[in-house]
N, C-alpha and C positions, 0 to 999 in steps of 0.2 A: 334829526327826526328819529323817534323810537324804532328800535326794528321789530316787526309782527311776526310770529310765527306761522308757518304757511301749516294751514289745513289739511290733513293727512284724509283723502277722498274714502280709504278703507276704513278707516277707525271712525269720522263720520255714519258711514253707509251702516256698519254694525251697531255703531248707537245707538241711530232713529231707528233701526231694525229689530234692539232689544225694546226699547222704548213703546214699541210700536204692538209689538209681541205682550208688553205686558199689559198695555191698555186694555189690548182684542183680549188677553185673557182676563181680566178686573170686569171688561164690558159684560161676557161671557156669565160669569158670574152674578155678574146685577142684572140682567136681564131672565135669567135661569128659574123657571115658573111662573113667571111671568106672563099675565093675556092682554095685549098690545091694544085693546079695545077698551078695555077699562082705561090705560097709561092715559090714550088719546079723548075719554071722557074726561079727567084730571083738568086737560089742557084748554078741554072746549070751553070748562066751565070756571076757567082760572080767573083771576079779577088783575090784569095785568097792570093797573097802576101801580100798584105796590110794587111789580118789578122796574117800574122807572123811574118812583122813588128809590128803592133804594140802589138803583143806577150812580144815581146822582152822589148817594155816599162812597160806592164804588169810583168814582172820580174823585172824589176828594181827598181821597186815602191816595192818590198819585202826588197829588199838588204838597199835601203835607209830607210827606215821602221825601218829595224836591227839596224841601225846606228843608228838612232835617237831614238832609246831605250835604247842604252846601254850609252848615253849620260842622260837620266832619272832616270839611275839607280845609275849614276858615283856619284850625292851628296849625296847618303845615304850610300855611303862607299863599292858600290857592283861596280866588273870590270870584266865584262864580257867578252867573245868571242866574235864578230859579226857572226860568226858564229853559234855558238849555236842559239846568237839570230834570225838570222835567220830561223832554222830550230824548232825553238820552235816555231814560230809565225807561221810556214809552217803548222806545226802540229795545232794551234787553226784552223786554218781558216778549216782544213778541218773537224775536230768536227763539227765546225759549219753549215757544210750540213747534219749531222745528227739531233742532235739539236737546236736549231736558237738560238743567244748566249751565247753557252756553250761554245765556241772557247775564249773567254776570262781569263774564269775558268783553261780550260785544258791550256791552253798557261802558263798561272801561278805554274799551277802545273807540264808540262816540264821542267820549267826553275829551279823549285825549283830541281828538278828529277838531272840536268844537273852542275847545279852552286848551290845550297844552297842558292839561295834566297829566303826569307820568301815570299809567297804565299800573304800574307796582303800588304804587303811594292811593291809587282811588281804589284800585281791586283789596286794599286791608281795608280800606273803611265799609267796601260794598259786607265784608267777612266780620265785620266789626258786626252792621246791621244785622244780619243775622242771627248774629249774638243776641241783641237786643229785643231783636224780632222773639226770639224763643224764651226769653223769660217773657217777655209781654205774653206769650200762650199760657208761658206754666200759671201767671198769674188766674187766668182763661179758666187754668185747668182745676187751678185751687178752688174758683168761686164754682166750678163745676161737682168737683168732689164734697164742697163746702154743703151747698144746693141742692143737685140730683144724682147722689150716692145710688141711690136704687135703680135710676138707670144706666148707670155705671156698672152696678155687680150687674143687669140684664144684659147689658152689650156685650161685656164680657164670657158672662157663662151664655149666652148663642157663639160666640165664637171658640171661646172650647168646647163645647158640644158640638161644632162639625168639622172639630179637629182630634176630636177624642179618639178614634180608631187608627189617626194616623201614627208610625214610629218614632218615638223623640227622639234626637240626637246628640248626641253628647258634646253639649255645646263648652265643655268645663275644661277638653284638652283642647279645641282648638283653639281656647281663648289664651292659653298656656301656648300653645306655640305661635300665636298672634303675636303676643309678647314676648316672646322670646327672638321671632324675625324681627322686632323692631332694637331689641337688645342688640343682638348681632350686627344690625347693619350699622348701630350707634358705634360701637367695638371697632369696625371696618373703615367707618367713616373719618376717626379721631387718629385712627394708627396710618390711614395711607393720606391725611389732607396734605401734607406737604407733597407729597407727588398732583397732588389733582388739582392744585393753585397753577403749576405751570398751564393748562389748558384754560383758554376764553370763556369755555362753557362754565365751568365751575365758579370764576368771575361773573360772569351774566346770573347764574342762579345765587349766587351770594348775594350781589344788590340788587335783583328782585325780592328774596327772602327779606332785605335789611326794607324795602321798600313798605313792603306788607306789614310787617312790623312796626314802622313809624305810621301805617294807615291806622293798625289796630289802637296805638298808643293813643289817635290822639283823642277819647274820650275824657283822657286825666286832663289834658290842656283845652278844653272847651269854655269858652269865656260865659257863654248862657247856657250852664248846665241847665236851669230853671224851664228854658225855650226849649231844651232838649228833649227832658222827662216829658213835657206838655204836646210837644209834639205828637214822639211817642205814642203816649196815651190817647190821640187824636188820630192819629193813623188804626190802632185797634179799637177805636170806638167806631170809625166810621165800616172797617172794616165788620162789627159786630154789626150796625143794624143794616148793613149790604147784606147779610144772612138773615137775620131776623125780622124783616120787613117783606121776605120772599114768603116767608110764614103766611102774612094775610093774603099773598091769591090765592091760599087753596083752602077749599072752607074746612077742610079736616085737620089743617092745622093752625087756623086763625085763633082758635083758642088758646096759642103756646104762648107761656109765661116767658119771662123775661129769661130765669134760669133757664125752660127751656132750650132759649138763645144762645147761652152759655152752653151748652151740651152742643149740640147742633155746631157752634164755629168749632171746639175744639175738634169733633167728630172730621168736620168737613175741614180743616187745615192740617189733620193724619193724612187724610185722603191726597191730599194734594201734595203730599212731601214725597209719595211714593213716585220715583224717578220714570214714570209715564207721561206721553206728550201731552202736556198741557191738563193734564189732571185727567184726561179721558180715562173711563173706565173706573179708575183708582176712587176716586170722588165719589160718581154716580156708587159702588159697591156700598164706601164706607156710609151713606147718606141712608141708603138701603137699610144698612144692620141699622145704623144709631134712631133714625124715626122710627123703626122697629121696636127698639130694645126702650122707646119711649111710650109708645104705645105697650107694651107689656107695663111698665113699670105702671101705668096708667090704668090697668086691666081691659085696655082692648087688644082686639083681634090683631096679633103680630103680622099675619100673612096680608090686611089689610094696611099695616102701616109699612109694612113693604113694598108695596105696591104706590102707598102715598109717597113714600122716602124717595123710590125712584122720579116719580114725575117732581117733585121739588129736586130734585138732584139735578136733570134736565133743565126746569126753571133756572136754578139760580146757575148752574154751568155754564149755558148759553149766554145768558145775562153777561158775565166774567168772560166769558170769547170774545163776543161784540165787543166790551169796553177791551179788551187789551190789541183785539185786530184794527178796531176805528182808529184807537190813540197811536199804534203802533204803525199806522200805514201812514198817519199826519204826521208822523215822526220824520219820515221820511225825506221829503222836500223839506223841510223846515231845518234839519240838520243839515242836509246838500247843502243848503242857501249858509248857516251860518259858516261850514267848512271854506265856502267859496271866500266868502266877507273876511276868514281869518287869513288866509293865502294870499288875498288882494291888497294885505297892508303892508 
């Protein structure tokens, strides 16, 4: 059996602690002029099917998810359940509101729990997706720049305008001695490896490294490239109208066009990249500027679409809690029960 590394309680407790620091400060910020009585008329008078419509594409972006994993895993000789896969990914995503992520890690170590696959070899394919995942935005981001350019220069110049008094840093040497510590430690690493082959550890992180490596590789070896890209494209579409169908509860912004849509998920998947639990704060802020910086481009009231941005911020936030805390707690017993069934053979 693989060996797991034991959980260091300190480095924990300062993670969800920065984590948690940055949310309260993102919340902070989105909340900031804000009158909590208008938020809560937003909510009174929201038309909530639309949020479970697009629930339902927020679930289906798992299930295709599943899919297109066990299609990552199929050329290093692993054939999974779609099932498992799904409820293994169910269960990272919801570590991941504990620690910002560690859903990666734990996902790795479900799957190995459930199917026996090594930990190194599914953690490159989880880094592979990733990959994947981020050109499917930039594509996001193209039909956005393509689109709604003018809300683009608005989002932008409101956040240098309330960043303009701040002192910029000279980001040019430290990126020069960024590079230059990764030169060095290259230098270090090639002049003492034969002394560092005699130690376990340096063996254990060599075929972990080779492991993640052949996760990454095997997009070249994928026998339904075709099923792949299709997937893919089915994971962010369903992901787009789980954003854009939050649009019609609120009547202020049931008028947003498709582009729109397009502005709004790339807006709200910035938000979410920022290393805060669960997108708390970070999300609700960015959701704030971008409905903002839409209504400018629109020539309405900014301070009113700030105020709209947050309560759809809210909306679709929660909406995304629900679905990752329900799936994520079914995850539970249902991985238990397959872990048992694998051990019992």
């Amino acid at each position: 059996m693989e060996e797991t590394k034991k959980s260091n309680p300190l480095k924990s407790f300062i993670t969800i602690a920065i984590s948690l620091a940055i949310a309260a400060l993102f919340m902070w910020l989105a909340l900031k002029g804000i009158e909590f009585k208008k938020i809560a008329g937003y909510f009174a008078k929201a038309n909530y099917f639309w949020v479970f419509a697009a629930t339902v594409f927020g679930v289906l972006a798992y299930w295709f998810r599943a899919i297109r994993w066990n299609l990552l895993l199929e050329p290093m000789g692993y054939k999974i359940s779609n099932s498992n896969a799904l409820w293994t990914i169910s269960f990272g995503y919801l570590m991941n509101l504990t620690i910002p992520r560690s859903g990666e890690v734990a996902r790795s170590t479900a799957l190995y729990g459930v199917e026996n696959v090594p930990v190194d070899k599914s953690f490159g394919t989880i880094i592979l997706e990733r990959v994947v995942d981020l050109v499917c935005m930039g594509f996001f981001l193209l039909l956005t720049f393509v689109f709604k350019y003018d809300a683009i220069v608005s989002f932008f110049q409101y956040v240098t305008a309330q960043n303009a008094n701040e002192p910029k840093a000279d980001s040019g040497n430290k990126l020069y001695l960024l590079m230059g510590a990764f030169v060095g430690l290259g230098v270090l690493f090639f002049a003492f490896r034969k002394y560092l082959t005699k130690y376990s550890i340096y063996q254990k992180a060599i075929n972990f490294t080779k492991g993640i490596f052949h996760g990454l590789t095997s997009i070249f070896k994928l026998k339904q490239k075709l099923k792949f890209i299709l997937l893919s494209l089915a994971i962010w579409i369903c992901y787009y109208f789980a954003a854009y169908l939050v649009c019609f509860a609120l009547p202020e912004t049931s008028g947003f066009s498709f582009a729109d849509g397009f502005f709004i998920i790339v807006v709200g998947t910035l938000g979410m990249m920022v290393p805060a639990s669960g997108g708390i704060g970070t999300f609700h802020f960015a959701l704030k500027l971008g409905i903002m910086a839409l209504f400018l481009s629109m020539g309405k009231n900014p301070e009113e679409g700030g105020e709209v941005g947050l309560s759809y911020a809210f909306i679709s936030h929660t909406m995304q809690l629900v679905i990752m805390i329900v799936m994520g707690v079914i995850s539970i017993p249902i991985l238990a029960k397959e872990r048992a069934r694998l051990l019992s053979k």
